[in-house]
VEXDREN-2710 file (C-alpha; in Angstrom, 1 decimal):
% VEXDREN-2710
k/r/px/py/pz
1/UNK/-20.7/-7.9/-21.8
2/UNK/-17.5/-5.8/-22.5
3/UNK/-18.0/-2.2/-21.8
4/UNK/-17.2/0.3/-24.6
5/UNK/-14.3/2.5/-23.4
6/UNK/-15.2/5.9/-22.0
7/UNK/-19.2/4.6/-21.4
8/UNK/-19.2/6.9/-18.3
9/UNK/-22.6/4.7/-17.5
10/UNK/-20.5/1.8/-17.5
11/UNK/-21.0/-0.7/-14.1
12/UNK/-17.9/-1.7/-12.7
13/UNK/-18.3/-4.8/-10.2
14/UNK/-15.3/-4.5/-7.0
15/UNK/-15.0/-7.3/-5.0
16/UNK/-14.3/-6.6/-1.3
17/UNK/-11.7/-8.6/-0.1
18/UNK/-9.7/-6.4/2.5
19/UNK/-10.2/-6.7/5.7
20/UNK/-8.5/-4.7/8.3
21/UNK/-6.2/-7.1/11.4
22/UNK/-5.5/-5.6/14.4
23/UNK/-2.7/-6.5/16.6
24/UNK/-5.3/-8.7/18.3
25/UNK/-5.7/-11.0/15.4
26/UNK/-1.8/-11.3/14.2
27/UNK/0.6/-14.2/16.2
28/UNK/3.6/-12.6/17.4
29/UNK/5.6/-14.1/15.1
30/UNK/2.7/-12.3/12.3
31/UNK/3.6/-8.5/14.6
32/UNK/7.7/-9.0/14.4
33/UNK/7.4/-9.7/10.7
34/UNK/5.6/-6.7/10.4
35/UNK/8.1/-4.7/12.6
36/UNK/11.4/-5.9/10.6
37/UNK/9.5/-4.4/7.1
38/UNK/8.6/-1.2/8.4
39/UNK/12.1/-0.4/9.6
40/UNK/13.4/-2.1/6.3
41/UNK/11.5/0.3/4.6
42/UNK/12.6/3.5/7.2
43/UNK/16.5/2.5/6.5
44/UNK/15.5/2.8/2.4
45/UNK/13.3/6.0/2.6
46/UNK/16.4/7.7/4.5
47/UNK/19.0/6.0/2.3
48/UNK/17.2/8.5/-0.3
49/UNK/18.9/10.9/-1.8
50/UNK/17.6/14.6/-0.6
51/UNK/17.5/15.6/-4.5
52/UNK/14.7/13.2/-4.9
53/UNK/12.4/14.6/-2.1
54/UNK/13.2/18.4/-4.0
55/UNK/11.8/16.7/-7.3
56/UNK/8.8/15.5/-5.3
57/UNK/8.2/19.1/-3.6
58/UNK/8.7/21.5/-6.8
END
């Protein structure tokens, strides 16, 4: 059954497929991977121009 948009009685099914590793559960190659993207994405957040972050603020 198709739900009729704005039925606010509407079910909506959500499949729960995350699951939360910790370091325990990652190989170390898993851990450096994970390392080289966050400072990937440090060296583009401060790349930023500052006028951007005043758009964000205001």
């Amino acid at each position: 059954m198709i739900p009729e948009p704005g039925d606010a009685n509407r079910e909506i099914t959500v499949t729960e497929t995350f699951h939360l590793q910790t370091d325990d559960e990652l190989s170390d190659k898993e851990l450096k991977q994970i390392e080289a993207d966050d400072q990937a994405i440090q060296t583009i957040l401060l790349g930023l121009p500052e006028d951007i972050y005043a758009a964000v603020d205001s």
